[in-house]
Kinemage of the C-alpha trace (Angstrom):
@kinemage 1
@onewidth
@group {chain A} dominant
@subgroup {mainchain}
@vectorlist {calphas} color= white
{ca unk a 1} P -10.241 31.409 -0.951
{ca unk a 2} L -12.868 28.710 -2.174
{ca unk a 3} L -10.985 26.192 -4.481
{ca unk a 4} L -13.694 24.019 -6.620
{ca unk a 5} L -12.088 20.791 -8.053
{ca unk a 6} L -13.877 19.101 -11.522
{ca unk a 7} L -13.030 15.051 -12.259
{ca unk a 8} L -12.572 14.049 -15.630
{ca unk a 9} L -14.806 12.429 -18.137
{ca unk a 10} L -16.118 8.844 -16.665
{ca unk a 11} L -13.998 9.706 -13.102
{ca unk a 12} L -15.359 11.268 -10.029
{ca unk a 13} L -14.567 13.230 -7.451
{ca unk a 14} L -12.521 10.783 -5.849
{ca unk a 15} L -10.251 11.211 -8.399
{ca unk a 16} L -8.784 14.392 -5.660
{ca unk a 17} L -8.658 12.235 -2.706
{ca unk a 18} L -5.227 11.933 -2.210
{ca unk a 19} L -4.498 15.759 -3.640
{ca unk a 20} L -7.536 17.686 -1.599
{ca unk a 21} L -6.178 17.056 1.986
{ca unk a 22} L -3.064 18.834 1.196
{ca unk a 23} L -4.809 21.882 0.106
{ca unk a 24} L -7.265 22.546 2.812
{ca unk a 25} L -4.813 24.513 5.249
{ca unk a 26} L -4.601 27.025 1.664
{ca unk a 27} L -8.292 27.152 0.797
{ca unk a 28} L -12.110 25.593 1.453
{ca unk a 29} L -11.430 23.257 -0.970
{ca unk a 30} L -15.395 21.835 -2.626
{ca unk a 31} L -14.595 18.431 -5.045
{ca unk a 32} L -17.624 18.014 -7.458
{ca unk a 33} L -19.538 15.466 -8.720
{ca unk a 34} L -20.516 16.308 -12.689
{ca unk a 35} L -23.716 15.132 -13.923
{ca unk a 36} L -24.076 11.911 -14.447
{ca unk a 37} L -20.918 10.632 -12.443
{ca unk a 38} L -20.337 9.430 -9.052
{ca unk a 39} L -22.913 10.330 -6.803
{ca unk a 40} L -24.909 12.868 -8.657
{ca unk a 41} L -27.961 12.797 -11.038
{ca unk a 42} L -27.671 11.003 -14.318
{ca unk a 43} L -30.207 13.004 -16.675
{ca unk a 44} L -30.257 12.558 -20.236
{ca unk a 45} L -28.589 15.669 -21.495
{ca unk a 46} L -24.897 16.599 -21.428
{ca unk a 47} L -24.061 19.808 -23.701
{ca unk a 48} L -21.424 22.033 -22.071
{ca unk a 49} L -23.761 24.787 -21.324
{ca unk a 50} L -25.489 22.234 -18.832
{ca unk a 51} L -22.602 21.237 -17.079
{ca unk a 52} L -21.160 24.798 -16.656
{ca unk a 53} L -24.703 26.273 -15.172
{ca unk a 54} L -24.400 22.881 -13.046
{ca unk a 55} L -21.031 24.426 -11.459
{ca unk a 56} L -22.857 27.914 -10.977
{ca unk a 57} L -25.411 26.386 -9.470
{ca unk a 58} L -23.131 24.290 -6.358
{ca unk a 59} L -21.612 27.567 -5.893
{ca unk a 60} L -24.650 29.567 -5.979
{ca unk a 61} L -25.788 26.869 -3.416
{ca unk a 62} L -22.545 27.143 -1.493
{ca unk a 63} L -22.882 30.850 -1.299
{ca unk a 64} L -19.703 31.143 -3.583
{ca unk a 65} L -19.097 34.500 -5.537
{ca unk a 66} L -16.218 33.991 -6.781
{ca unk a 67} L -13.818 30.639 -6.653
{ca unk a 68} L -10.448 29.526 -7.758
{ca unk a 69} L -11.490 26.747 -10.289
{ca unk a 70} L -9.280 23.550 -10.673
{ca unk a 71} L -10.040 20.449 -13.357
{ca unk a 72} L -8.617 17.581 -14.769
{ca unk a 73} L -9.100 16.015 -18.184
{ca unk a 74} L -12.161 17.450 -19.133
{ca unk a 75} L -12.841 19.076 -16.139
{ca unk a 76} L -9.930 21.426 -17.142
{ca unk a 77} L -12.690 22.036 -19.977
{ca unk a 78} L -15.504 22.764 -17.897
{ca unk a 79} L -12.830 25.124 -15.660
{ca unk a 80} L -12.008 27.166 -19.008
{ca unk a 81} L -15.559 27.296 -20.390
{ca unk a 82} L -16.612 28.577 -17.092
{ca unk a 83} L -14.214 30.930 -16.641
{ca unk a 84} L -14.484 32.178 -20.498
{ca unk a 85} L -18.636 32.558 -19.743
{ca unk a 86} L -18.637 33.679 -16.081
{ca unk a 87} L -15.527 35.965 -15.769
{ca unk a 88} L -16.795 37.730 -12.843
{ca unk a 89} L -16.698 34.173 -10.470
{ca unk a 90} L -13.842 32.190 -11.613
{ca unk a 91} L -11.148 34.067 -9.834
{ca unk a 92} L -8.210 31.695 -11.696
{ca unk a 93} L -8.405 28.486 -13.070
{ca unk a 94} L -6.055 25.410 -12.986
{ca unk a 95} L -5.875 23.062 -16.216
{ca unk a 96} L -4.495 19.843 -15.251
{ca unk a 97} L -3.745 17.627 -18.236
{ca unk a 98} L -6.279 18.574 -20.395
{ca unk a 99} L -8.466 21.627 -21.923
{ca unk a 100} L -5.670 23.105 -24.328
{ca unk a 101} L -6.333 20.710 -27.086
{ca unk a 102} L -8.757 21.373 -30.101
{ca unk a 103} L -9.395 17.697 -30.726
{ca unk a 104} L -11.918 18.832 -33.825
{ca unk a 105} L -8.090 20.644 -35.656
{ca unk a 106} L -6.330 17.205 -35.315
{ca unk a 107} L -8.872 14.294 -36.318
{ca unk a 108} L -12.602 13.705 -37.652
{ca unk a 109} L -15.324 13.225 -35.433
{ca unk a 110} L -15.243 9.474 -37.193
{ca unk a 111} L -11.890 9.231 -35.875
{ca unk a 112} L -12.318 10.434 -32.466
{ca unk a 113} L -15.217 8.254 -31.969
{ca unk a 114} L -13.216 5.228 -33.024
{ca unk a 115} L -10.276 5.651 -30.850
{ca unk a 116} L -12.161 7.709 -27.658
{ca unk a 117} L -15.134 5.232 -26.887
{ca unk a 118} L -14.679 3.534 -23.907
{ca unk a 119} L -14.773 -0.641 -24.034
{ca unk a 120} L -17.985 -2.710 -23.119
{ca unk a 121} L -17.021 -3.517 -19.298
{ca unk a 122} L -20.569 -3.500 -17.690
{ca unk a 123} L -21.270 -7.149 -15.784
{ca unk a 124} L -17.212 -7.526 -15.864
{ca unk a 125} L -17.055 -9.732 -11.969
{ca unk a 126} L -15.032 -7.391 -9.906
{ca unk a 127} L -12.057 -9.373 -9.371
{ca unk a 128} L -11.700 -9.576 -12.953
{ca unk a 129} L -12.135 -6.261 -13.370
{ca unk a 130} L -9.522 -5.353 -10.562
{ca unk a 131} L -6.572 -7.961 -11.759
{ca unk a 132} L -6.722 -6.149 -15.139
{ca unk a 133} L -6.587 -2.428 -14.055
{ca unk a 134} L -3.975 -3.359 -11.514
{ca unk a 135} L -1.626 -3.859 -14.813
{ca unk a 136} L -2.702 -0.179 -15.886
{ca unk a 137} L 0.533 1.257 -17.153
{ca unk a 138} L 2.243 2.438 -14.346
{ca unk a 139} L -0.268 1.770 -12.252
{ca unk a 140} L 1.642 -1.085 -10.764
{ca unk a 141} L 3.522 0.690 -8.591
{ca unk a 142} L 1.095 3.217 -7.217
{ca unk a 143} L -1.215 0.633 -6.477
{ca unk a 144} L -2.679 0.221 -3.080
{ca unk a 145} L -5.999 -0.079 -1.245
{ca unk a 146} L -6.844 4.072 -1.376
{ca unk a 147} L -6.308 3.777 -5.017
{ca unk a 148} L -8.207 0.683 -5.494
{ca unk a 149} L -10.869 2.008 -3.932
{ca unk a 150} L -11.021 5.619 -6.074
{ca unk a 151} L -11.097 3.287 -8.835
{ca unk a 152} L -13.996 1.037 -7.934
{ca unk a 153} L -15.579 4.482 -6.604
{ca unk a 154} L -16.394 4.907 -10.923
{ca unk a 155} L -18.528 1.909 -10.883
{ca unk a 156} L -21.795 0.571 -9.480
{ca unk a 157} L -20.734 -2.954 -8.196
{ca unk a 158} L -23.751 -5.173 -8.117
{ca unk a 159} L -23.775 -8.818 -7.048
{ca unk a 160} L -19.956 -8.890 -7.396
{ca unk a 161} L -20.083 -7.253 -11.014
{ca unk a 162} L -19.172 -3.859 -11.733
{ca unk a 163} L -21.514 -1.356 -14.086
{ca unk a 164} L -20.554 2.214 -15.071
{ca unk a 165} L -21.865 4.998 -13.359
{ca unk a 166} L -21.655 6.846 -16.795
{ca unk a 167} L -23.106 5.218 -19.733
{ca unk a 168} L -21.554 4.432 -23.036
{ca unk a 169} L -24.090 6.793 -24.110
{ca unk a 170} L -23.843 9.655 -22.045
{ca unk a 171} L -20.092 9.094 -22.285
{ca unk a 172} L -19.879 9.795 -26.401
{ca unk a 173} L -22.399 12.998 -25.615
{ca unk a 174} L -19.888 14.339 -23.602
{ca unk a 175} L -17.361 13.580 -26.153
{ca unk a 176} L -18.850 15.306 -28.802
{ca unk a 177} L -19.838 18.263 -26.608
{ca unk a 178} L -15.457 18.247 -26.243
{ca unk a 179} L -14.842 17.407 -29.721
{ca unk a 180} L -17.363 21.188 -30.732
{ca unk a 181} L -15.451 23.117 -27.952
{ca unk a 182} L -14.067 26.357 -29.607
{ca unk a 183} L -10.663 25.874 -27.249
{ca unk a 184} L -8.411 28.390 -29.135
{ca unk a 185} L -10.880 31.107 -28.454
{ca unk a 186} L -11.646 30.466 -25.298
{ca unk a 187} L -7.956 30.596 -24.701
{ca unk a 188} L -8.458 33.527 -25.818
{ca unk a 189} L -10.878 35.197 -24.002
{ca unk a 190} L -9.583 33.922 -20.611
{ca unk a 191} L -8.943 36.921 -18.060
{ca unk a 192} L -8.500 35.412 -15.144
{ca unk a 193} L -4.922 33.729 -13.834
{ca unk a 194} L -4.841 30.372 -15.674
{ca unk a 195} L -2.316 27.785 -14.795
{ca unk a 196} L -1.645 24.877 -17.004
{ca unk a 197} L 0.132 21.568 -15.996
{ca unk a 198} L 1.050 18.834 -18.411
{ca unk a 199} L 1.787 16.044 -18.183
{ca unk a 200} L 4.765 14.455 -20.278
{ca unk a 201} L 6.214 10.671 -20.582
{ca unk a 202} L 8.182 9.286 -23.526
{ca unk a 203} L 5.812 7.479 -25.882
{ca unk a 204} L 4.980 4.033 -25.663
{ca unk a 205} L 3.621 3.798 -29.011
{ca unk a 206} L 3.004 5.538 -32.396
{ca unk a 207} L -0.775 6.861 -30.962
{ca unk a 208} L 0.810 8.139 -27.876
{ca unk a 209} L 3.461 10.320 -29.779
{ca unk a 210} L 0.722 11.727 -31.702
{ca unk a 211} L -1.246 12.828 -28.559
{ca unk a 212} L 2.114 14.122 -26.793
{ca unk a 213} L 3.123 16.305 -30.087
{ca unk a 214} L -0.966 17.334 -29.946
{ca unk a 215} L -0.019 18.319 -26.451
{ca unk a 216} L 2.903 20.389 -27.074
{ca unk a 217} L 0.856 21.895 -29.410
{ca unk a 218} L -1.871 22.895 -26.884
{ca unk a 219} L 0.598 24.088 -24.293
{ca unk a 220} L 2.006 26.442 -27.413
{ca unk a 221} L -1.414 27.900 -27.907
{ca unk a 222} L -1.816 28.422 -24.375
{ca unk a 223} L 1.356 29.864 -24.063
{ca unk a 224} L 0.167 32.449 -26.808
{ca unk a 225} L -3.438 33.293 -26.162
{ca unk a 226} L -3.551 33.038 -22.385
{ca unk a 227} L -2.896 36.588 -21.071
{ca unk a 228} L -2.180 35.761 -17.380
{ca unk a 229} L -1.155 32.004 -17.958
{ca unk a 230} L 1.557 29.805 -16.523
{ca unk a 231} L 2.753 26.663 -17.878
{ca unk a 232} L 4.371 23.669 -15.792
{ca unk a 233} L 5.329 20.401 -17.356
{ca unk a 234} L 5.354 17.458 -15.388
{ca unk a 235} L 7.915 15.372 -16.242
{ca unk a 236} L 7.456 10.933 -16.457
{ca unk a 237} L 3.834 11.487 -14.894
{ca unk a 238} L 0.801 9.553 -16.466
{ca unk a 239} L -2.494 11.615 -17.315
{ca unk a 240} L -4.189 10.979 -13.888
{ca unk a 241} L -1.721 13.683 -11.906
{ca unk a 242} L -3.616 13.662 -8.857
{ca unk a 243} L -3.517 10.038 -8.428
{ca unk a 244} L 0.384 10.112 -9.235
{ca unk a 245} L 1.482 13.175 -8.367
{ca unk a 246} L -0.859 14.447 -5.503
{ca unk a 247} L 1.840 16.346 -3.692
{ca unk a 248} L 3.867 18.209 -6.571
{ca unk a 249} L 0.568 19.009 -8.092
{ca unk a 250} L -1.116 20.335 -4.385
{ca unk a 251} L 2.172 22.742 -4.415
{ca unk a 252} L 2.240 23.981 -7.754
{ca unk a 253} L -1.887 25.355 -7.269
{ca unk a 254} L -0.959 26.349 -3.877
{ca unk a 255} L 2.253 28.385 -5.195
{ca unk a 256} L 0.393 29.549 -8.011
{ca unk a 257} L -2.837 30.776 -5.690
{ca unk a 258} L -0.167 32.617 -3.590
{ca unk a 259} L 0.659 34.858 -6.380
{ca unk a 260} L -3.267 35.900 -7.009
{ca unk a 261} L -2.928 38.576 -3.718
């Protein structure tokens, strides 16, 4: 069975590296590039539409019918959207941390921009750049040279500076194409096997309990509207789940794809 993984917003598919090598004895496993990230394209247009025909197209290329569809953070969007418009070809889809949450029910678009826009960081040196993200909470302890290297893999480094592969720009357009996303009724709509992992730590702050009760929320909706859906919550993990929890996460899509048959 053909697994496609999707990054997040301003990741890449590098994001995978240390969960894709234990799924390949379970499926062909294809890790994706979205427009404008990593190693692919960066046009000037980002609407959802686009970046869903952009995931029929690699499988149309790949001679894929029909594909088990995986995606974190906003990929998880892109994996639902697809699945909602394309029902014949996404044969289940995995939601890691992310597309169960109507952000446009929970703030204004003022607010989202405010607290979702990314911080200036283009011409930061490198080393600069790497002592900072190396105090990531907990990051600390996963760090290492694979990881450092799936980070840097975001950025452009030129003459010992580092510039995002995503713009600013590009960044909010995606945003905004999130913040319009008609989740509930997608959730709705969904026919295919969906499982949903979340992740769940105690908060650190007062805008971190917000977004874990918005969470618990989502997962509630899914649990309602998703016909063939399957919730796991992953306990102490942070949002990047296939950086921290490559293994547990590999198993639960590989258990999950074993029930499909």
């Amino acid at each position: 069975m053909p697994l496609v993984l999707l990054h997040g917003l301003s990741s890449n598919s590098r994001i995978w590296d240390l969960t894709a090598p234990l799924l390949t004895e379970h499926f062909r496993v294809v890790a994706v590039d979205a427009r404008g990230h990593g190693l692919s394209d960066k046009p000037s247009s980002y609407s959802a539409a686009e970046v869903t025909g952009d995931l029929g197209g690699v499988m149309d290329h790949l001679h894929l019918d029909r594909a088990v569809v995986a995606g974190h953070s906003w990929g998880a969007s892109v994996a639902l959207q697809f699945a909602a418009e394309n029902p014949s070809r996404a044969a289940a889809i995995a939601l890691v941390d992310g597309g169960i949450m109507e952000i446009s029910a929970r703030m204004s678009w003022e607010e989202a921009e405010r607290q979702m826009r990314p911080p200036e960081i283009d011409g930061v040196p490198v080393e600069r750049f790497l002592s900072f993200a190396r105090q990531w909470p907990d990051m600390a302890d996963l760090w290492n040279d694979q990881v450092q290297e799936m980070v840097l893999s975001n950025f452009e480094v030129r003459e010992g500076r580092i510039y995002r592969r995503l713009t600013i720009a590009n960044h909010m357009k995606i945003l905004r194409s999130m913040y319009e996303n008609e989740t509930s009724q997608m959730l709705g709509v969904i026919d295919c096997p969906a499982l949903v992992i979340i992740a769940s730590q105690e908060p650190s702050n007062e805008l971190a309990g917000r977004w874990m009760e918005w969470r618990r929320e989502g997962a509630k909706q899914a649990e309602e509207k998703l016909r063939r859906g399957r919730l796991i919550w992953m306990e102490d993990t942070i949002h990047d789940v296939p950086v921290q929890r490559p293994r547990e996460l590999a198993e639960a899509i590989i258990g999950f794809a074993d029930g499909l048959a």
